[in-house]
C-alpha positions as CSV (number, residue, x, y, z in Angstrom):
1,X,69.1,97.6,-0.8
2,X,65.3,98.4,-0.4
3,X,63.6,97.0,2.3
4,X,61.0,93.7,2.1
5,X,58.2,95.7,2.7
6,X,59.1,97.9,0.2
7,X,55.7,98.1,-2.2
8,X,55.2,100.5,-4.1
9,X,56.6,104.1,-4.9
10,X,59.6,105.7,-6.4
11,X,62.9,103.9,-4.4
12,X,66.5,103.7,-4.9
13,X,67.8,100.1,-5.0
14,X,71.5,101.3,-4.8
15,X,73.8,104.7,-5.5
16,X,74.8,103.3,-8.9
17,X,71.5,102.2,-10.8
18,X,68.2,104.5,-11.5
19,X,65.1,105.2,-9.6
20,X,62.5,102.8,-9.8
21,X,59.3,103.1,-9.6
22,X,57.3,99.9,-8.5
23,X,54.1,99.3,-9.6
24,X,51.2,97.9,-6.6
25,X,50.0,94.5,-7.1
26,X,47.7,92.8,-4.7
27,X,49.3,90.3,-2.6
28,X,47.5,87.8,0.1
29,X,48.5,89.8,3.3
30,X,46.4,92.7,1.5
31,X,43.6,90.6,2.9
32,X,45.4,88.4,5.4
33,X,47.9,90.7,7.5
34,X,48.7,88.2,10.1
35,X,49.2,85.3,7.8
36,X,51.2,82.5,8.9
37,X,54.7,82.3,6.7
38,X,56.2,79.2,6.7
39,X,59.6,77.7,4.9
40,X,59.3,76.5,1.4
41,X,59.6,72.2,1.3
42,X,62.0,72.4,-1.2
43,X,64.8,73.6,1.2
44,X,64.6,70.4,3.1
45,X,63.5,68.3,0.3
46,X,66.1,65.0,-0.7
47,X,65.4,65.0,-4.1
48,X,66.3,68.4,-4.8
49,X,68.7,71.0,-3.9
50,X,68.1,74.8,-4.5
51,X,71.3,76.6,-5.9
52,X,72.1,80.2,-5.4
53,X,69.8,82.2,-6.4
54,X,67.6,80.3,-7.1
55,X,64.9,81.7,-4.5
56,X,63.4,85.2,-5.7
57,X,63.4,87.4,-3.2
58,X,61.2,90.8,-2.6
59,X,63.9,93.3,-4.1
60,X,64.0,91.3,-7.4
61,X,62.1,93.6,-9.8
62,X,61.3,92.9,-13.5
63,X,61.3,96.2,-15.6
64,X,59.0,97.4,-17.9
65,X,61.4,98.8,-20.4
66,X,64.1,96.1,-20.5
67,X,66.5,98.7,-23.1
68,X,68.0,101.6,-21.0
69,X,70.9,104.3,-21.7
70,X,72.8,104.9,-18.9
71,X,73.9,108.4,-19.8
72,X,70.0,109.6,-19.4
73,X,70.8,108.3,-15.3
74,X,72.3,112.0,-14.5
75,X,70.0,114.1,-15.6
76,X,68.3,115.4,-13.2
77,X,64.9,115.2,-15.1
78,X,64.8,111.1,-16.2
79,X,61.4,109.6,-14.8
80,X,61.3,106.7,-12.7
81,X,61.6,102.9,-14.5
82,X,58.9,101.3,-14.4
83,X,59.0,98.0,-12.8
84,X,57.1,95.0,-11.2
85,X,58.0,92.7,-8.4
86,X,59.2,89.1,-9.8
87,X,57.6,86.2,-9.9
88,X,59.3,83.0,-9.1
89,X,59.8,80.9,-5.9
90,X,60.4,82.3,-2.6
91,X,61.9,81.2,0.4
92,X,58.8,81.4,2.7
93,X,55.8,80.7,1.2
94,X,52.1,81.5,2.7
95,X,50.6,78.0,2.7
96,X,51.3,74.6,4.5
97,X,51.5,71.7,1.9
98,X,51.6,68.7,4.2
99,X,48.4,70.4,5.7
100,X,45.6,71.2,4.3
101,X,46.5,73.0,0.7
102,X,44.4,71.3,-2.0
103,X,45.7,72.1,-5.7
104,X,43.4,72.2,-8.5
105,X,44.5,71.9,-12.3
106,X,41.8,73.5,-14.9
107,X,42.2,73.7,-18.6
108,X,40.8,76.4,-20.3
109,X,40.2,77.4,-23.5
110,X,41.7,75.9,-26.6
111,X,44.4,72.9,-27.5
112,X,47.9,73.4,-27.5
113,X,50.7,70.5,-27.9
114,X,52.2,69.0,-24.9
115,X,49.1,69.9,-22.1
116,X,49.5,66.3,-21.3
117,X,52.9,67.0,-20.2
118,X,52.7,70.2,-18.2
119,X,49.7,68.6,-15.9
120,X,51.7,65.6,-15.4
121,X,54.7,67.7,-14.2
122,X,52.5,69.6,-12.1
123,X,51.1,66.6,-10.1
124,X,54.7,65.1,-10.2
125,X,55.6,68.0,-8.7
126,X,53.5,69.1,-6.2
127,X,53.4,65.7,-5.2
128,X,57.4,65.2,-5.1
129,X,58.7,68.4,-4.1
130,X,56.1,69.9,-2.2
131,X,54.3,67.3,-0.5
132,X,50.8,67.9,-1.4
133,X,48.6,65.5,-0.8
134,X,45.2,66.9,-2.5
135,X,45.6,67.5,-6.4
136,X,42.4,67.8,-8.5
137,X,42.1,67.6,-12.4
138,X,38.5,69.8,-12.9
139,X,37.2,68.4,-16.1
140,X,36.1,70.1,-19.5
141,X,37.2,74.0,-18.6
142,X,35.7,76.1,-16.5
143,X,32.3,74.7,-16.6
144,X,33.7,71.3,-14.5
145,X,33.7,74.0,-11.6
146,X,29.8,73.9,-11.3
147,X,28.4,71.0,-13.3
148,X,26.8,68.3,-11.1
149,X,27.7,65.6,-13.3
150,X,31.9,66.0,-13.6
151,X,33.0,65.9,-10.3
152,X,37.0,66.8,-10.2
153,X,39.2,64.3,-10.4
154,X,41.8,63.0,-7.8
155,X,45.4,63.3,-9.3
156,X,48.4,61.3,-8.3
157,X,51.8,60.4,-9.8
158,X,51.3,56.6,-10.8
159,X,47.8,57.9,-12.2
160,X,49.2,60.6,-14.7
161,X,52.2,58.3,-15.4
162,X,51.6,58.1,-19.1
163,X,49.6,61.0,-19.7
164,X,52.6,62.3,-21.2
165,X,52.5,60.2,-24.4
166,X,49.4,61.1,-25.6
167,X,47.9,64.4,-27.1
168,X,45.4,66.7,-26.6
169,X,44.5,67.1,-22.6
170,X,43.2,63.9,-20.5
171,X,41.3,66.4,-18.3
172,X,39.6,67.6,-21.5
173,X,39.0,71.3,-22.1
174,X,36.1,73.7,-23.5
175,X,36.1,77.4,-25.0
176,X,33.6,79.6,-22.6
177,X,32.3,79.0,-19.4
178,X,33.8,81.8,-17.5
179,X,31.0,82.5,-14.5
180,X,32.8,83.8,-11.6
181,X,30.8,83.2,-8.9
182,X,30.2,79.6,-9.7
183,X,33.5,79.0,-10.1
184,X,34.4,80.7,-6.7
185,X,31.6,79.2,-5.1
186,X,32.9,75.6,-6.4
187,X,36.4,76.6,-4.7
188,X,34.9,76.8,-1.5
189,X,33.0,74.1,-1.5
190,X,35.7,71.9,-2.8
191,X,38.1,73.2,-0.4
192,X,40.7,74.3,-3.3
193,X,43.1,77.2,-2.2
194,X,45.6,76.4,-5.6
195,X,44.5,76.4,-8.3
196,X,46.5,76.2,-11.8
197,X,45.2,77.6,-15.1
198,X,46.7,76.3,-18.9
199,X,45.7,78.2,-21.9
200,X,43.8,81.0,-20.3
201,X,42.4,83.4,-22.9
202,X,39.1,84.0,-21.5
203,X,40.1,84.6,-18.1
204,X,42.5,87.3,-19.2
205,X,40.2,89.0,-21.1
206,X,37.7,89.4,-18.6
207,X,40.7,90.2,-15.7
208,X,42.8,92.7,-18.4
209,X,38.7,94.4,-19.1
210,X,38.2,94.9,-15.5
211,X,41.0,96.1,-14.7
212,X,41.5,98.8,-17.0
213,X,37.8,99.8,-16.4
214,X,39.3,100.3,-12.5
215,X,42.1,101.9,-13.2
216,X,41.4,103.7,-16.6
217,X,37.8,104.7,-16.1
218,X,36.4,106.7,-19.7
219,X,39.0,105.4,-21.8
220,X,38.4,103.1,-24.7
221,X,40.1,100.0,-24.1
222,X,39.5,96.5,-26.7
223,X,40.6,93.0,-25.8
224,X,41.5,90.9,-28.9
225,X,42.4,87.5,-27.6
226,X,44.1,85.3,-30.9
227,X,44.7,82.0,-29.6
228,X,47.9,80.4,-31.1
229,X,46.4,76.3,-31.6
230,X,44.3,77.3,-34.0
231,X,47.0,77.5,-36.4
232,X,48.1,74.8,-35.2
233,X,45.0,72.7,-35.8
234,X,45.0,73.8,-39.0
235,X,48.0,72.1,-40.2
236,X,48.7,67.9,-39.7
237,X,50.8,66.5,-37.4
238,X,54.0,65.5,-38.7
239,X,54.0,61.3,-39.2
240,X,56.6,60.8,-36.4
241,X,54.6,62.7,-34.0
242,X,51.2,60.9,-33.2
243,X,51.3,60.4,-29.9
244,X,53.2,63.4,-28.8
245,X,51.1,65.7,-30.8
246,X,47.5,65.2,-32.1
247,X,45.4,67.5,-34.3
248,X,42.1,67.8,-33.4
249,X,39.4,69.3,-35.5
């Protein structure tokens, strides 16, 4: 089995499967060697109870080609596998929650059914399951970031009780307002260090264009971002759905 420090480069995870070669991606002790681990809430928490496996830990790899023919593995000329580390839970996370973590919920970007429902769950639980204390909606996209006049919103589970049975987004949402550094500067000086993004197509654009111009320099590159609730919003909603799922226009 590879080592936890294991990064990046061509490794071996055992005799009987094929090289793989793990692709860098930036992670907080990049920046923050001597950050301060500590053990996720959830393995101490009375309302739920990891099972096996459940934790991801740092050997767990996604490949990039899922399809693979295992006669190519002895020849002595196969490349590498491409591969990235997982994304999931882990069993020692890199922020206190009963500290001073605040969480911040932004919707970006257009409508899509059930929004309602996904920020509800979020608050339920960060809230619940890990303990947090400080959850934010930011209002209308990006732009609630910097606009003087929509202060965030402080979130709690008997607030968003409901939000569930209603459509389109309670923190309301906007297409645009992207600007970096107000948005980092609002981070700061609300104190947020989680934030959670919902229907993000502007943001990936502008992180997918700046990366390949890093890593790709002279090659063409075009970002064509379709976003899914427009088709959506161009049908009604069925009769039995009202609440549940509202067209807007």
């Amino acid at each position: 089995m590879a080592a936890e420090s294991e990064a990046e480069g061509t490794i071996n995870i055992n005799s009987n499967s094929p090289c793989i070669n793990l692709e860098k991606l930036p992670h907080l002790t990049d920046y923050l060697p001597t950050l301060k681990t500590y053990t996720n809430p959830l393995q101490h928490n009375p309302f739920f109870l990891p099972s096996d496996g459940f934790y991801v830990t740092p050997t767990d790899v996604v490949l990039h080609h899922i399809a693979y023919d295992i006669s190519s593995s002895s020849s002595s000329s196969a490349s590498p596998h491409l591969a990235c580390i997982r994304a999931g839970p882990r069993k020692q996370i890199f922020f206190d929650p009963t500290d001073s973590t605040r969480a911040a919920i932004v919707n970006c970007g257009g409508l899509s059914p059930g929004l309602n429902t996904v920020i509800r769950e979020l608050v339920v639980g960060l809230w619940d399951l890990y303990g947090l204390r400080h959850i934010y909606g930011i209002q209308v996209g990006y732009r609630g970031f910097y606009s003087s006049d929509m202060a965030p919103l402080q979130l709690n589970p008997k607030m968003v009780h409901g939000w569930h049975k209603t459509g389109g987004t309670l923190l309301q949402t906007s297409m645009g307002g992207f600007h970096l550094q107000n948005i980092v500067d609002a981070i700061q000086r609300y104190g947020f260090n989680q934030k959670e993004e919902m229907d993000v197509g502007s943001w990936l654009k502008s992180e997918l264009k700046e990366w390949w111009a890093r890593d790709h320099p002279n090659e063409l590159f075009a970002v064509k971002y379709i976003d899914p609730t427009y088709m959506i919003r161009a049908v009604p909603a069925l009769q039995m759905l009202p609440k549940t799922c509202t067209v807007h226009y």
